[in-house]
C-alpha positions as CSV (number, residue, x, y, z in Angstrom):
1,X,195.5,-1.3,11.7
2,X,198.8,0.4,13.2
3,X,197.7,2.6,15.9
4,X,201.1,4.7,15.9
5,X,203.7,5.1,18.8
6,X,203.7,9.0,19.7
7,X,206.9,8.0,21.7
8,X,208.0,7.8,18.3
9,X,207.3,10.8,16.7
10,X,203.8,9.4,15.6
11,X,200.1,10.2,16.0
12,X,199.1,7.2,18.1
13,X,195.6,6.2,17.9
14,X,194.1,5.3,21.5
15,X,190.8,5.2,20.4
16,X,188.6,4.7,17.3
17,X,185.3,6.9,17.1
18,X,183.1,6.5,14.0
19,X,181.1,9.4,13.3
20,X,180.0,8.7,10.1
21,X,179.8,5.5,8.2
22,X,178.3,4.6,4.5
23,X,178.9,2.4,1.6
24,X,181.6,4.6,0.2
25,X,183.0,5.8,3.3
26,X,184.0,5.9,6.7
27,X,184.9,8.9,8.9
28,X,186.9,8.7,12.2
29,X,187.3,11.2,15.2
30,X,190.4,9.1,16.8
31,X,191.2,9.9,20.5
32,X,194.8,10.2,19.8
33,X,198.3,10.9,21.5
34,X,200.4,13.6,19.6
35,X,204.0,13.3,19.3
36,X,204.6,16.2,22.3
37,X,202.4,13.8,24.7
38,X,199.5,16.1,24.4
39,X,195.7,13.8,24.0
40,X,193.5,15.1,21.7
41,X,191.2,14.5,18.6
42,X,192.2,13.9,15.1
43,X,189.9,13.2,12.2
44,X,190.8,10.6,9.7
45,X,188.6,9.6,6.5
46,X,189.0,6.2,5.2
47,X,187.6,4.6,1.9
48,X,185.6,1.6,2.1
49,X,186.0,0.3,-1.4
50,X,188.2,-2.7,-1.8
51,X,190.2,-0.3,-4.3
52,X,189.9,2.3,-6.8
53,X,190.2,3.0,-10.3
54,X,191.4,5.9,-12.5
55,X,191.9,6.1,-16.6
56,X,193.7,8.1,-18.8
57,X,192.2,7.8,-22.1
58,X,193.6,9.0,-25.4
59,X,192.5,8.7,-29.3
60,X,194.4,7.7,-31.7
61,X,196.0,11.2,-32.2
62,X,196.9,11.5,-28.7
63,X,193.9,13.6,-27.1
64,X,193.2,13.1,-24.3
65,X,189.0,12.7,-23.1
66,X,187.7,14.3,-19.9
67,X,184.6,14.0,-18.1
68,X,182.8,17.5,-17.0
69,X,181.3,16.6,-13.7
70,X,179.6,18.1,-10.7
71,X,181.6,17.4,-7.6
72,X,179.1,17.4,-4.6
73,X,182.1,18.2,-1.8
74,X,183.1,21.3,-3.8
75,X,179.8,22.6,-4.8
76,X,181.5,23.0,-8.5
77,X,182.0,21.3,-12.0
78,X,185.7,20.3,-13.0
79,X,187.4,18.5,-16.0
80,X,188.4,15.0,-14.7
81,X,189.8,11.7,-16.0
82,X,187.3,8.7,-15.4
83,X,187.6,7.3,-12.1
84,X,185.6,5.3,-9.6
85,X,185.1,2.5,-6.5
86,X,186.7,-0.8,-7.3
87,X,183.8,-3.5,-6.5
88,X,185.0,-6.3,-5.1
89,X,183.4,-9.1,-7.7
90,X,185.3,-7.1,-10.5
91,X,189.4,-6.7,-11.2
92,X,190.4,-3.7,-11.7
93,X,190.7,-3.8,-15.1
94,X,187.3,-5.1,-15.7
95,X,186.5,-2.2,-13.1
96,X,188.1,0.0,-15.7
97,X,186.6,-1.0,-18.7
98,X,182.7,-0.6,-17.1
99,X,183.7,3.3,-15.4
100,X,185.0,4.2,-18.6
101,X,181.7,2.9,-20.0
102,X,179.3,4.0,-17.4
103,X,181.3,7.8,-17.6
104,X,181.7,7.9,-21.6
105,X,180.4,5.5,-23.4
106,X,183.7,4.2,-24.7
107,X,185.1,1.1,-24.9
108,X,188.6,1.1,-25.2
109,X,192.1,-1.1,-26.4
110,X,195.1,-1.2,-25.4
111,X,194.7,-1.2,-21.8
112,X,197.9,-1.0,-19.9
113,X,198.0,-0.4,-16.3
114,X,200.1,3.0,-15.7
115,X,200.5,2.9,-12.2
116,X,199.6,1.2,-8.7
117,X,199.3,3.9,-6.0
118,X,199.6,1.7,-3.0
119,X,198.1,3.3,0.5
120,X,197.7,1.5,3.7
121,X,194.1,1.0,3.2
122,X,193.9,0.0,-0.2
123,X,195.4,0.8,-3.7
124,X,194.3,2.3,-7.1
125,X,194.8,1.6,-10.0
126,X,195.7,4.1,-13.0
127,X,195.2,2.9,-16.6
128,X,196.2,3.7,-19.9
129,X,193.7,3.3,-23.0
130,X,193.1,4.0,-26.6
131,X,189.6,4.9,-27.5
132,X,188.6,5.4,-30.8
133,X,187.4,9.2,-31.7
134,X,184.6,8.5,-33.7
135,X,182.4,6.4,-31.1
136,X,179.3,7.3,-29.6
137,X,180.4,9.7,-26.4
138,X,177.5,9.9,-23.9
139,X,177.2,8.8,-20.3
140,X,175.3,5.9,-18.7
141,X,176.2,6.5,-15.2
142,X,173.1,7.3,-12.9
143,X,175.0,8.6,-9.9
144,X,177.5,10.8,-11.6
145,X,176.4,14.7,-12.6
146,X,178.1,14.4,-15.9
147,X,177.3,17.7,-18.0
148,X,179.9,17.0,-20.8
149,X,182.2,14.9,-22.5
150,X,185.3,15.9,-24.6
151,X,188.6,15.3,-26.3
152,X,191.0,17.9,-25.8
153,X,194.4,18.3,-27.9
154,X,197.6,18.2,-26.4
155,X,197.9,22.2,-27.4
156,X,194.8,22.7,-24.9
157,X,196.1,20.5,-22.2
158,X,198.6,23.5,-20.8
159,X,196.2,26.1,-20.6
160,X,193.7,23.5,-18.8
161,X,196.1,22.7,-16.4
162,X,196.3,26.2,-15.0
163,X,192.9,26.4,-15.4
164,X,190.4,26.8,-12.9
165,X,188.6,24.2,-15.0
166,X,190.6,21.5,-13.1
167,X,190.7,20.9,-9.6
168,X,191.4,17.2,-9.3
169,X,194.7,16.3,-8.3
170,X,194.9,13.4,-10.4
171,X,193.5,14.4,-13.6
172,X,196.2,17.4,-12.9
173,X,199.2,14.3,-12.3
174,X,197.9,12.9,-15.9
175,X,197.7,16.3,-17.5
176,X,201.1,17.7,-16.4
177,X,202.7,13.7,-17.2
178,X,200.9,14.0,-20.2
179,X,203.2,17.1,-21.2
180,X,206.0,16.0,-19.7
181,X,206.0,12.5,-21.9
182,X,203.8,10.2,-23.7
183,X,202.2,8.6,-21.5
């Protein structure tokens, strides 16, 4: 891991202090150096999966299908795209195809990878599928707080946007690309 230079206009990292540590995640309280030379503390959260997943998936008629799910960190429910922890005995794409499963119930053709985001730490993966419409949409996933499941038309996707209905800022990257283009 780069530690930083502060003598460089970086947060340099002069020590490591895990405060919290699970299977998802890992949270740091770094003893750090700050750009002006002034020692402090800086939090830093890092991801422990090996990389992530996120899917944009649309019908034939170009609709797009959202997940309604509890988030636990802000206490609330939002409209979000299917997404999850890559696993390391999976590819992403296989990854894909079992959290669009696990979230939906959909299988899906057509998969395309949209986009890598690329981080220091690891990278996710965004994908574009078709699913068909007319499938059986329910949700298999036991430690998700799924309350709905939905296709919404392109003449909704707008109004959602500005919506306090969405709060992810991916699902609001696919959304507002989604208007801009065909994605």
């Amino acid at each position: 891991m780069y530690r930083g230079n502060h003598k460089k206009g970086e947060i340099e990292i002069t020590r490591q202090n895990i405060e919290f540590k699970n299977e998802y995640a890992t949270l740091y309280n770094d003893d750090v150096i700050f750009p002006s030379g002034v020692h402090g503390k800086y939090l830093r959260f890092v991801w422990n999966a090996p990389y992530g997943v996120m899917i944009f998936p649309k019908d034939s008629e170009g609709r797009l299908l959202l997940v309604k799910n509890f988030r636990h960190e802000n206490r609330g429910w939002s409209w979000e795209i299917p997404k999850g922890f890559g696993e390391i005995n999976l590819t992403p794409l296989e990854c894909s195809k079992k959290e669009l499963f696990e979230e939906t119930g959909c299988k899906g053709s057509n998969w395309k990878v949209f986009k890598t985001i690329t981080e220091k730490q690891s990278k996710t993966f965004l994908f574009n599928v078709e699913v068909d419409s007319k499938a059986s949409i329910n949700y298999q996933e036991s430690k998700e707080a799924i309350s709905e499941i939905r296709f919404f038309k392109q003449s909704e996707l707008h109004g959602l946007l500005l919506s306090d209905e969405v709060i992810d800022p991916m699902t609001m990257f696919f959304i507002a690309q989604n208007l801009s283009t065909d994605v």
